[in-house]
C-alpha positions as CSV (number, residue, x, y, z in Angstrom):
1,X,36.6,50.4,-53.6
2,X,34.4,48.0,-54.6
3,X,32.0,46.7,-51.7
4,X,32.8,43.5,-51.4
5,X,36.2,44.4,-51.0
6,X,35.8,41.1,-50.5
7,X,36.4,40.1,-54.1
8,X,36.5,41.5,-56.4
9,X,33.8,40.2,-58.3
10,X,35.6,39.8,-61.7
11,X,34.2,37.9,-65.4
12,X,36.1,35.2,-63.7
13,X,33.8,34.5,-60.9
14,X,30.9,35.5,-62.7
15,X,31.6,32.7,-64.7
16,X,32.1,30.4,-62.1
17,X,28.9,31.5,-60.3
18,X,27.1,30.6,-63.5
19,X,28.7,27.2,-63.6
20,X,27.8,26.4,-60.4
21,X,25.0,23.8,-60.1
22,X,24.0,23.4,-56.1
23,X,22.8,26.6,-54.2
24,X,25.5,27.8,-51.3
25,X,24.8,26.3,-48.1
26,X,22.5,28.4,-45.3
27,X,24.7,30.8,-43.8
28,X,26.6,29.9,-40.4
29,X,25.7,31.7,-38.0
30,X,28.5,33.9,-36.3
31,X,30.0,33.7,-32.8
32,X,30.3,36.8,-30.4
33,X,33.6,38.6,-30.3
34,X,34.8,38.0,-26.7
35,X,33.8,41.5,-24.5
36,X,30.8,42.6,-27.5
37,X,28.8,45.3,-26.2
38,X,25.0,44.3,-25.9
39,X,24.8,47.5,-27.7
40,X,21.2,47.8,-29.6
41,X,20.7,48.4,-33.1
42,X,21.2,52.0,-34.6
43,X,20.0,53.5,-37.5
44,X,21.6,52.3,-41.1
45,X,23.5,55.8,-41.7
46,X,25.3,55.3,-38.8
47,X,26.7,51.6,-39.4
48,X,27.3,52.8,-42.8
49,X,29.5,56.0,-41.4
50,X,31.0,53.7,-38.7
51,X,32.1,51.7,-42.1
52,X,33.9,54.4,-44.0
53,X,36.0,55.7,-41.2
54,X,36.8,52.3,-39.8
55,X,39.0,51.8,-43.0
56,X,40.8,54.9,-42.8
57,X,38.0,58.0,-43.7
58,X,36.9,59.6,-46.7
59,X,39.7,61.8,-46.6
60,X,42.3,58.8,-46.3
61,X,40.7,57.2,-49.3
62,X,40.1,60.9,-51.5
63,X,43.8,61.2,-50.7
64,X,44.4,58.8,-53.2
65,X,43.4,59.3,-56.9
66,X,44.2,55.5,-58.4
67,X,45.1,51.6,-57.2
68,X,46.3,49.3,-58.1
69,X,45.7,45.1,-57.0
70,X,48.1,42.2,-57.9
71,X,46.0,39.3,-56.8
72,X,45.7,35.8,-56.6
73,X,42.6,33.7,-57.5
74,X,41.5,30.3,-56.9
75,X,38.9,28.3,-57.3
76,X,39.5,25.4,-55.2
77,X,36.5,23.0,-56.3
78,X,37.1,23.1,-60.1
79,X,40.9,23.1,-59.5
80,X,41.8,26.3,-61.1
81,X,43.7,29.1,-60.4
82,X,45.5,31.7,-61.6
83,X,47.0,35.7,-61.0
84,X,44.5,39.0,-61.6
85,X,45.1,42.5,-61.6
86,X,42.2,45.1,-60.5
87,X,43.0,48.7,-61.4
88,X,40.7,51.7,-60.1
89,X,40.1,55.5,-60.5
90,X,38.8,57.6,-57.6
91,X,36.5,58.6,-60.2
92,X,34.9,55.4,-60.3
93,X,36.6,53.8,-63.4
94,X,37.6,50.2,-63.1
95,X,39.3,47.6,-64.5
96,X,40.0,43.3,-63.4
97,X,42.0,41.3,-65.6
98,X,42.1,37.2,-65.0
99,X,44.6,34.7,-66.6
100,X,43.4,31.2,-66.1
101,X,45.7,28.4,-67.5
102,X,44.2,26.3,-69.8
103,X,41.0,28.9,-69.5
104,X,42.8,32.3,-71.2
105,X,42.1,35.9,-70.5
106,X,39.2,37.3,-68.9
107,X,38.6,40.8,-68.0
108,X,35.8,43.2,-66.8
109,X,35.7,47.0,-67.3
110,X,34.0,50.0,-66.6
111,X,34.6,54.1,-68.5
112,X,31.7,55.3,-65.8
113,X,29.6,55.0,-68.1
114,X,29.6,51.9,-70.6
115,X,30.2,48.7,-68.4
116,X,31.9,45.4,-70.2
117,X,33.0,42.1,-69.7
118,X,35.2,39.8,-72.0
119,X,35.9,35.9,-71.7
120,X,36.5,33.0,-74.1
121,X,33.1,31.6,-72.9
122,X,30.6,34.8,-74.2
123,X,32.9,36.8,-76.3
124,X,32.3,40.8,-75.3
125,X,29.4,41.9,-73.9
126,X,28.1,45.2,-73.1
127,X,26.3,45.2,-69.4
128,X,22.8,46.3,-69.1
129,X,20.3,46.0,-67.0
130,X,21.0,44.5,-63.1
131,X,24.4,43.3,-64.8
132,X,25.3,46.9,-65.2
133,X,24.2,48.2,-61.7
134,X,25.8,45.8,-59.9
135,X,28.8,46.9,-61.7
136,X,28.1,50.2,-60.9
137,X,28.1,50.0,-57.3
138,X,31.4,47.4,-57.4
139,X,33.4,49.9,-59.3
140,X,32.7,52.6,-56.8
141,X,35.8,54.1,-55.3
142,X,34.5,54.1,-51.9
143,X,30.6,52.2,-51.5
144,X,30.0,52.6,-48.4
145,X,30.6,56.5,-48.9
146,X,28.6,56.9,-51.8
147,X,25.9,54.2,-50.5
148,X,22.7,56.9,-50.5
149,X,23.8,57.6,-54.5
150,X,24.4,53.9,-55.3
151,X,21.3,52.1,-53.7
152,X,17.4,53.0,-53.7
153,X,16.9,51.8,-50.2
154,X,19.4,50.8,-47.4
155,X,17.4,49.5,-44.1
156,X,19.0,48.0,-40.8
157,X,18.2,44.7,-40.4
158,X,16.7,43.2,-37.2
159,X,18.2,40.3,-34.8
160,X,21.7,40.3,-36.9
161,X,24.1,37.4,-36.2
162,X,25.7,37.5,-32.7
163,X,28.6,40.6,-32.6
164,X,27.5,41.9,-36.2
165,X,25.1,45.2,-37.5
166,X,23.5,43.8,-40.5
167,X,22.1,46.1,-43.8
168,X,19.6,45.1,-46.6
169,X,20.5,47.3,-49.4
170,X,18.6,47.1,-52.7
171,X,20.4,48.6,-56.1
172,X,18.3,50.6,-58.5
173,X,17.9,47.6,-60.6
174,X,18.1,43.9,-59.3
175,X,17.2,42.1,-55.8
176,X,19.1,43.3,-52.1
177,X,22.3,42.3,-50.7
178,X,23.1,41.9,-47.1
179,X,26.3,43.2,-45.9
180,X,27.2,42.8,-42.0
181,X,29.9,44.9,-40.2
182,X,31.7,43.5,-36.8
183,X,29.8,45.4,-34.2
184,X,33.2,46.5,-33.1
185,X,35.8,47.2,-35.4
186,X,32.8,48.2,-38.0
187,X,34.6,46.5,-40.6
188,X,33.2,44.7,-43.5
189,X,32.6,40.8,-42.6
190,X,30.3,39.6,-45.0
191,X,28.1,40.0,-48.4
192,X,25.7,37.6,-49.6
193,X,22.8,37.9,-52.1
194,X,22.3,37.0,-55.9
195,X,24.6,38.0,-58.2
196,X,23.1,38.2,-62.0
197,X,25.7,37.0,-64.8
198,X,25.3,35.8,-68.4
199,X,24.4,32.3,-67.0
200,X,21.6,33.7,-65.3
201,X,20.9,34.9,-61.2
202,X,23.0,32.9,-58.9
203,X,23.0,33.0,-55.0
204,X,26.3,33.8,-53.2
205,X,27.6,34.1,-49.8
206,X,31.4,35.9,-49.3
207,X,33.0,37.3,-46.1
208,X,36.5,38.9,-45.5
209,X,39.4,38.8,-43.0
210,X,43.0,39.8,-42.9
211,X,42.4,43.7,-43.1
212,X,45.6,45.6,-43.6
213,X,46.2,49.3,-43.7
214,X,48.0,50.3,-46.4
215,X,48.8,54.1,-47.7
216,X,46.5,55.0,-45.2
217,X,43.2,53.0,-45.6
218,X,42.6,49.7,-44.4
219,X,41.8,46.6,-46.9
220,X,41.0,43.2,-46.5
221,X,43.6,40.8,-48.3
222,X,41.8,37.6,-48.2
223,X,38.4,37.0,-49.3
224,X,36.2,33.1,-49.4
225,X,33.1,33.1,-51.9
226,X,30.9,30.3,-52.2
227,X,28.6,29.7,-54.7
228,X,27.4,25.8,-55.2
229,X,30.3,23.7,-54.9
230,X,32.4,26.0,-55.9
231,X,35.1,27.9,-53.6
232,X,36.1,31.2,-54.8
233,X,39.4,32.6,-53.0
234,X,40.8,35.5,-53.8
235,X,44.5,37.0,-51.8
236,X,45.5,39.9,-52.6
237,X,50.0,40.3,-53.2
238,X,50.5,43.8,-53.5
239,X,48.4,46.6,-53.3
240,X,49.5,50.1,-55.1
241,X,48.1,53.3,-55.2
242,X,48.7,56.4,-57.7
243,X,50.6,54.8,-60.2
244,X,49.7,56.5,-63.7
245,X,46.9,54.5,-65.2
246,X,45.8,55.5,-69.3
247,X,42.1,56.4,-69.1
248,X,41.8,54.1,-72.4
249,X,42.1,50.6,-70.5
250,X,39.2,51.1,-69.3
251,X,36.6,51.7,-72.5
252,X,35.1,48.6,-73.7
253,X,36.7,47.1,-76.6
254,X,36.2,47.3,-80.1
255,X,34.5,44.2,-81.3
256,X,36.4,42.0,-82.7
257,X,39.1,42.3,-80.8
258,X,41.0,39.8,-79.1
């Protein structure tokens, strides 16, 4: 799943990252969970472990070979809104398609090996560069699983927020995220960094509640993204695993095509 399971981040919020004029606001700090251990900090293998079997394993989630995510997005400071669908492949294939009213279709692939995006605003493009490997890692079935294969350096960070273990993991290509875990459920809370879209690089800050477990695994149905004055949320409907999916969707598109 991707990591910031938080979003996903589609064409769509690419888009309105790039838009956005006014860098997010400094990150709140967070409050304690009531009865948090004064646990110390342990090494970055072990949040990252804590992670995968906090939402249900690595044989919950290798149980299952596709899913499937009816979704709604919104952008509350441009007024905008509209239903997506992500589909993914255990085998890391993805796809997120985004109807905007008034906006039209945008949508954001990956084969596992070419990595695409297509709006009305830049036509098709073929990712390269940190575009592609930050689509790399998104599309992974399972990030936190595959983390040592996906990023070039993963390092615990020192004084976290209050209740939180925080990591600073760097991609292959493009500048580190921070993702923080709640020190006691060691669920996903929050992802921040710059995310790199045909606009150009562009701060974000996203976190995550409302985890569910469904078909075995535990995901997050609401996720807030700020980026400027923009408000990205994203709620997820329905979530469906192992339907049939036709490896085609998700090769990029011949160009041209609408």
């Amino acid at each position: 799943m991707k990591m910031i399971r938080l979003l996903p981040l589609t064409a769509a919020l690419a888009w309105a990252l790039g838009c956005a004029a006014q860098p997010p606001p400094p990150p709140a700090t967070a409050q304690a969970a009531p009865g948090a251990p004064a646990a110390g900090p342990r090494t970055a293998d072990a949040v990252l472990a804590d992670a995968v079997q906090a939402t249900g394993g690595a044989a919950a989630w290798n149980a299952h070979k596709t899913m499937h995510l009816k979704m709604t997005m919104t952008l509350s400071g441009m007024a905008m809104g509209g239903p997506a669908d992500h589909y993914q492949t255990r085998d890391d294939k993805a796809l997120t398609v985004t109807n905007f009213p008034g906006i039209g279709l945008m949508r954001e692939g990956s084969n596992g090996q070419k990595f695409w995006s297509q709006d009305p605003f830049n036509g098709l493009r073929i990712l390269d560069g940190a575009e592609a490997e930050q689509a790399r890692i998104e599309d992974a079935w399972d990030v936190e699983l595959e983390a040592r294969s996906l990023f070039s350096k993963i390092d615990l960070l020192p004084d976290p927020p209050a209740g939180l273990e925080c990591l600073s993991m760097t991609p292959k290509l493009g500048p580190p995220v921070r993702s923080c875990y709640d020190r006691q459920t060691h669920l996903q809370v929050s992802l921040e960094g710059t995310r790199s879209t045909a606009q150009g690089d562009v701060p974000f800050r996203s976190r995550v509640s409302d985890w569910r477990s469904v078909g075995g695994v535990k995901i997050p149905y609401l996720s807030e993204t700020q980026a400027g004055p923009v408000t990205i949320l994203n709620t997820i409907d329905d979530v469906r695993f192992d339907e049939p999916i036709e490896e085609k969707v998700f090769d990029p598109p011949a160009p041209g095509a609408p």
